[in-house]
C-alpha positions in Angstrom: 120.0 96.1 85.0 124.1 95.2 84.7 126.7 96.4 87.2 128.4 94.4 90.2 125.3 93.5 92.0 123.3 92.4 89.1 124.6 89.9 88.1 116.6 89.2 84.2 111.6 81.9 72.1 108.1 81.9 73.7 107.8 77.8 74.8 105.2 75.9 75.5 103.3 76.7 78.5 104.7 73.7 80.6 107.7 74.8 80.8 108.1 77.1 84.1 106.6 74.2 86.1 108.8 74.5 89.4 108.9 78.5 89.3 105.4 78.7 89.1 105.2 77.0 92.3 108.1 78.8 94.3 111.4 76.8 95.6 111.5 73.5 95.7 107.7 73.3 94.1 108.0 71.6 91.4 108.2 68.4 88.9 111.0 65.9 89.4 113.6 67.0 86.8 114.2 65.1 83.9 116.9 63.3 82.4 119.6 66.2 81.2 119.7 65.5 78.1 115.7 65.7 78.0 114.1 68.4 75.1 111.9 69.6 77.9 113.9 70.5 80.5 116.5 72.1 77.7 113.6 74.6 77.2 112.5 74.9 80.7 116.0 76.4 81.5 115.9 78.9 78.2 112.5 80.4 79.7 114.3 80.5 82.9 117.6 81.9 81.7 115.4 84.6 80.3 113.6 84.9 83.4 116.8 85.5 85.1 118.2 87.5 83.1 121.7 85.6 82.0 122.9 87.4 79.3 122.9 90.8 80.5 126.4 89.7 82.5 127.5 87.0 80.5 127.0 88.2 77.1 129.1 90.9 75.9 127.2 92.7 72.9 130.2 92.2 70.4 131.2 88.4 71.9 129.4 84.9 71.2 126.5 84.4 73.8 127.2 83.4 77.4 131.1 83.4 76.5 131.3 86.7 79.3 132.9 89.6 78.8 131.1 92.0 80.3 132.5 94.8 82.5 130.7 95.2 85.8 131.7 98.6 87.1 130.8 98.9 91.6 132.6 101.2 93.8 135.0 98.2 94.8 136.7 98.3 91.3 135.8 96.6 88.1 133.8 92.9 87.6 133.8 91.0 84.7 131.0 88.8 83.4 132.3 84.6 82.8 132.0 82.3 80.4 129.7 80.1 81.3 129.2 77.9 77.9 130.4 74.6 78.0 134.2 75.1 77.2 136.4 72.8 79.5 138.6 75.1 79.7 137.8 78.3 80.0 133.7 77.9 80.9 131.8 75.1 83.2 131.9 72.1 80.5 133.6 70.2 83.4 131.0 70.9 86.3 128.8 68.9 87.3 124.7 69.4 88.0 126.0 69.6 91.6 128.8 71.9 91.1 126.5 74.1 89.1 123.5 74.4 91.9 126.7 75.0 94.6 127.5 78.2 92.6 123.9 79.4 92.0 122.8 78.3 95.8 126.2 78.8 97.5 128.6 81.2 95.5 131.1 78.6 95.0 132.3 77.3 92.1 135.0 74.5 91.6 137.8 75.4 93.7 137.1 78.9 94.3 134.5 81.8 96.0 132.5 83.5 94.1 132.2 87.7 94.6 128.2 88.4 95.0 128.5 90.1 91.3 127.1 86.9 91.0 123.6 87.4 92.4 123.8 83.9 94.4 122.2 86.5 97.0 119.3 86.1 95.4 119.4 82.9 93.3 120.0 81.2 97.0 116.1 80.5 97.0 116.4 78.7 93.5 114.7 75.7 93.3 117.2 72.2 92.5 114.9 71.7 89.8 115.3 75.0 88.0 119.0 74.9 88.8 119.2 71.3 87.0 117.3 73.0 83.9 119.6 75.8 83.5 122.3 73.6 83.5 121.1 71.2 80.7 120.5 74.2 78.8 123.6 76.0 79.3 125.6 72.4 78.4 124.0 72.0 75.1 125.4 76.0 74.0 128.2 76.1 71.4 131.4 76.1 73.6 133.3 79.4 73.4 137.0 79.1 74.1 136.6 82.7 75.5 139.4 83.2 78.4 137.6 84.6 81.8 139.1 88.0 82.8 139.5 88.3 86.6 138.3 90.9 88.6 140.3 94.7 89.4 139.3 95.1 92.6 141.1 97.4 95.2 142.3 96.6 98.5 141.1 94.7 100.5 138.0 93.8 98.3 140.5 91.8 96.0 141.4 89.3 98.5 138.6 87.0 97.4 139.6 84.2 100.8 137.9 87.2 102.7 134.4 86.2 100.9 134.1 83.3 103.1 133.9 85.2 106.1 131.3 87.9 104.3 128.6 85.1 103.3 128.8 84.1 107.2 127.5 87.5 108.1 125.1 88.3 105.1 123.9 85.3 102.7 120.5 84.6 103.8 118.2 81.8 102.4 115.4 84.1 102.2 114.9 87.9 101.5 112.5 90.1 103.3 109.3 91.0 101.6 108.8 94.6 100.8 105.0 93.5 100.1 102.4 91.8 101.9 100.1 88.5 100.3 98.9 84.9 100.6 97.5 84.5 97.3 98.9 81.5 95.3 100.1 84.5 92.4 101.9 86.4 95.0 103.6 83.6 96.2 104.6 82.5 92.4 106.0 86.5 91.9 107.8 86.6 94.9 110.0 83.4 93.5 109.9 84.7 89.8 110.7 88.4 91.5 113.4 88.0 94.5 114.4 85.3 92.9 115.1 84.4 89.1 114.4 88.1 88.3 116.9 89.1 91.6 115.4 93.1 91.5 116.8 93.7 95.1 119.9 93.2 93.5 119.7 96.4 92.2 116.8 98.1 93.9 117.6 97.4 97.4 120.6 99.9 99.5 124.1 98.5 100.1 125.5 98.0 103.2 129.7 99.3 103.8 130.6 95.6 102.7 128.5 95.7 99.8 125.7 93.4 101.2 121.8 94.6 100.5 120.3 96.2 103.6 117.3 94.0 103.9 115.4 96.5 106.5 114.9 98.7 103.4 114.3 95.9 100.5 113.4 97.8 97.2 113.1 101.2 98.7 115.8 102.4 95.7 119.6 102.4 95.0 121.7 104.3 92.8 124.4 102.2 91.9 125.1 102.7 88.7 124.5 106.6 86.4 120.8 105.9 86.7 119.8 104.7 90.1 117.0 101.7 90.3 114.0 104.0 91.9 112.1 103.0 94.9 109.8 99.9 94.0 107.9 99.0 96.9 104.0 99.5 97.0 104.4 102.4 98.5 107.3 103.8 96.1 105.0 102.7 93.5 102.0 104.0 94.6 103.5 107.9 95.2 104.8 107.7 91.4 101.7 107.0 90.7 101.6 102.9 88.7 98.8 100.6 89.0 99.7 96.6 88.5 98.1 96.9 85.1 100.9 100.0 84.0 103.7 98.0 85.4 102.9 94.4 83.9 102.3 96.8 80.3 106.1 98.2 81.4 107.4 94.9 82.0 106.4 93.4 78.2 107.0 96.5 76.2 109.1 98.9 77.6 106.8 101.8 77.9 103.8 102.6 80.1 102.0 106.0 81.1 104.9 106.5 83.7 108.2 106.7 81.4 109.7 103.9 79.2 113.0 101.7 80.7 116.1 103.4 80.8 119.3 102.6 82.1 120.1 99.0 83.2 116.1 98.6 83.5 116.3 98.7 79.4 118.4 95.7 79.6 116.2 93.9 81.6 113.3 94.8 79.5 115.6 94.2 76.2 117.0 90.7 77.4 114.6 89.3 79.5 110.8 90.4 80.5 109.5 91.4 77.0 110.4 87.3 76.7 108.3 86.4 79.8 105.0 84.8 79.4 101.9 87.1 79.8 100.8 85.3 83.5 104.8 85.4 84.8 105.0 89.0 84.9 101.1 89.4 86.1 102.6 87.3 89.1 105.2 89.2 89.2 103.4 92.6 89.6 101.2 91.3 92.1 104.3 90.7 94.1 105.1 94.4 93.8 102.3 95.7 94.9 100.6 93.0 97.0 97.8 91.7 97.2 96.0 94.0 98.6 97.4 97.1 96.0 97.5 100.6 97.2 95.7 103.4 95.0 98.4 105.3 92.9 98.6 109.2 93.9 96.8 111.8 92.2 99.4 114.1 90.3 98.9 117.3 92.0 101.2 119.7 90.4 102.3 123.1 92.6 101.8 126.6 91.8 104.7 128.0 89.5 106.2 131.4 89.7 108.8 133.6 89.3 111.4 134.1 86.5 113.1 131.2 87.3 110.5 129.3 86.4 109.7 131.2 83.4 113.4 130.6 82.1 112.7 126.8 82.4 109.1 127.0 80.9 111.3 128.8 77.5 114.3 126.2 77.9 111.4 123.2 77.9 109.8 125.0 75.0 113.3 125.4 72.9 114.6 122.0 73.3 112.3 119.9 74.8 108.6 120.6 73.4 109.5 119.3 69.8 109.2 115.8 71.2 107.7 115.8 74.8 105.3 117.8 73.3 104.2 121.3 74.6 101.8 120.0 77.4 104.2 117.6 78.1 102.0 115.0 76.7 104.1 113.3 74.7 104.6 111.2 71.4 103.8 107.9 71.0 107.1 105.8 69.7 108.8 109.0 70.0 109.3 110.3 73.2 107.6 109.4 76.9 105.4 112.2 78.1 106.4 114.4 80.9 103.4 114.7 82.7 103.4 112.3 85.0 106.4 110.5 84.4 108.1 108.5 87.2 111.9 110.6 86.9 109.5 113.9 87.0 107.6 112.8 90.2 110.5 111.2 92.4 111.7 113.3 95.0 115.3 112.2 94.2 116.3 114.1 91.3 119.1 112.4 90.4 117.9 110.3 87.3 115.8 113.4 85.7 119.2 115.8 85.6 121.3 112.9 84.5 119.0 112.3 81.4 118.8 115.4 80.7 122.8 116.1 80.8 123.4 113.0 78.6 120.5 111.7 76.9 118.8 108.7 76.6 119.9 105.7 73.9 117.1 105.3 70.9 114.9 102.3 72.8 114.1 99.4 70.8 111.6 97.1 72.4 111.5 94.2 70.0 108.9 94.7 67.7 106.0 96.3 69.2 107.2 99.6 71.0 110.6 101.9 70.4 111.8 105.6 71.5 114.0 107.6 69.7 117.1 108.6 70.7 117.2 112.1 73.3 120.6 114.3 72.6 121.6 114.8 75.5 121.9 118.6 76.6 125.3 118.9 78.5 127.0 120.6 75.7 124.1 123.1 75.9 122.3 124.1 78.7 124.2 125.5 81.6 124.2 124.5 85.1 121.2 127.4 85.7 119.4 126.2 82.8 119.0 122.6 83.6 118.4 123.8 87.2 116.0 125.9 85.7 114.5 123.4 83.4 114.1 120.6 86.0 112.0 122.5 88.5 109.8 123.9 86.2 109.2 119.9 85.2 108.8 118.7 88.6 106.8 121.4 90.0 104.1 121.6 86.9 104.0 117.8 86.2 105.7 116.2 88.8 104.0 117.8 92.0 107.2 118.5 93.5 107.7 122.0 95.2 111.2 120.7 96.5 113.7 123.0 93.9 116.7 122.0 92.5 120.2 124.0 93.0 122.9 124.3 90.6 125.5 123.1 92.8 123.4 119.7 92.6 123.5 120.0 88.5 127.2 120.5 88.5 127.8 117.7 91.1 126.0 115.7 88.4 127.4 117.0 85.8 130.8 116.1 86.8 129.9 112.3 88.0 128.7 111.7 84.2 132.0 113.1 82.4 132.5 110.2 80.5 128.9 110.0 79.5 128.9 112.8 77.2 
């Protein structure tokens, strides 16, 4: 997940100690110079998912560089190596847990690009490990771009006065638990992971509504669904499906797309097996509820007939003609979270610009999707859409072509 709000080498298995706890749960910290904690803060630089803003894919790692587009104008990812002059190789420990825990850096106020929203609940002694792990990187003498914000968003004195009304030390919980496990997701989830960054609606002044925590924002061209246990439960994932999607990319429900491949790519295919089983018991509670049964609706007319032919010209080669799927090919259709969603956003936009080939390290991959923009009109991927949701999404709700073209022409510079 990268845009404004976003900012998620196994180890040996000591070395999450205060995260498996929750904040302020943990060991002592070490010396900084200490081999230990060095590793502690990799694992929990993966964990939080560090490189997706401050690694641009073409620049040396952690040197930013990355654009962070939001409806306030453009952010850009910094260099947080240890150059003294253009990164934080003249912070302290302190002035490092100040920016994570405060959104403050030396001399300046941080925009929330920088999830300190979230990272607020980070434990001193993680903080300390990231920063002995960030101070041993090869400096990069990469100059920081600043932000192109419009007015009045790019008065940054104004940011002050907006952590007053909306930093909070804790988030609300969109699930329910007392289990030891839920309580160590919760800190690997709201926390070091930061998913309401991106799964949680925005307020007019950017801040997350925390009456509706996880219930789904659309931020960016593919909007982070609804993952509360309800959300979960309607599109119809069990905790076993979602830790599988958390390590490899793919489960029976669709494979990561979007910014969610990026947190998959950089970060939770790293985690260790017990972190993410944490962290899907936090997502669903305790106490999970049972997924939906698919129950697909009754499909007629020649509408839906022109979809059925449109799905069998250009979509069957690879989804399969039941919609079944290919394994390391293509996800299946039946069932699939996009499919099922009563937004549908997220299914028209893949369809009108494809989907990247997915590489998920060594053990799962898709293939790249064309995207269909070029070649479908507005009626046929109107067309093509409701015959998916109503036969394997259970959705009787229909699609309009007025909604395709308003997609359509959000997503012009996508293909």
């Amino acid at each position: 997940m990268k845009h404004a709000y976003l900012a998620l080498t196994s180890i040996a298995a000591a070395v999450l100690l205060s995260a498996c706890g929750g904040k302020g749960e943990g060991a002592s910290a070490p010396a900084a110079n200490n081999k230990e904690m060095v590793e502690r803060g990799r694992y929990l630089a993966k964990a939080g998912d560090c490189a997706a803003c401050h690694t641009a894919p073409s620049g040396a790692n952690f040197a930013g560089g990355v654009e962070l587009a939001s409806p306030y104008g453009k952010f850009y990812g910094t260099n947080i190596t240890p150059d003294k002059e253009h990164g934080i190789g003249t912070w302290s420990r302190d002035d490092f847990y100040k920016a994570l825990h405060d959104g403050k850096s030396p001399g300046k106020q941080l925009y929330p690009a920088m999830p300190y929203t979230s990272y607020r609940g980070l434990s001193r002694e993680d903080s300390d490990a990231l920063y002995a792990y960030f101070m041993q990187l090869k400096p990069a003498a990469v100059a920081n771009r600043e932000p192109d914000l419009k007015f009045p968003y790019n008065m940054r004195f104004g940011m002050g006065i907006w952590k007053a009304l909306f930093l909070k030390d804790e988030l609300t919980d969109a699930s329910a638990g007392t289990s030891a496990e839920w309580k160590r997701g919760r800190y690997l989830t709201n926390t070091l992971g930061h998913c309401a960054e991106c799964h949680t609606p925005r307020g007019a002044l950017g801040q997350m509504d925390l009456s509706r925590t996880l219930t789904g924002n659309r931020m960016a061209r593919i909007g982070a669904p609804d993952i509360t246990p309800a959300g979960l439960a309607a599109f119809g994932w069990t905790p076993e499906d979602m830790q599988t999607f958390l390590a490899t990319g793919v489960a029976p429900q669709g494979s990561a797309t979007g910014e969610m491949f990026e947190v998959v790519h950089m970060s939770t295919q790293y985690m260790k097996p017990e972190d993410l089983k944490a962290m899907t018991t936090y997502l669903f509670g305790d106490k999970p509820l049972a997924p939906q049964a698919l129950k697909p609706v009754e499909l007629t007319g020649a509408d839906i007939d022109a979809g059925r032919r449109t799905y069998l010209a250009v979509c069957a080669g690879c989804h399969g003609l039941d919609g079944g799927g290919k394994p390391h090919v293509a996800v299946a259709m039946k069932g699939n979270s996009s499919v099922r969603n009563p937004d549908p956003h997220n299914l028209i936009a893949a369809t009108l610009d494809g989907i990247k080939a997915q590489h998920f390290g060594e053990k799962e991959s898709m293939q790249e999707m064309p995207g269909f923009a070029g070649q479908l009109t507005d009626k046929e991927v109107t067309d093509l859409v409701n015959f998916l949701r109503g036969g394997w999404g259970g959705i009787a709700a229909k699609v309009t072509e007025p909604q395709v073209k308003a997609i359509r022409a959000e997503g012009g510079a996508h293909h």
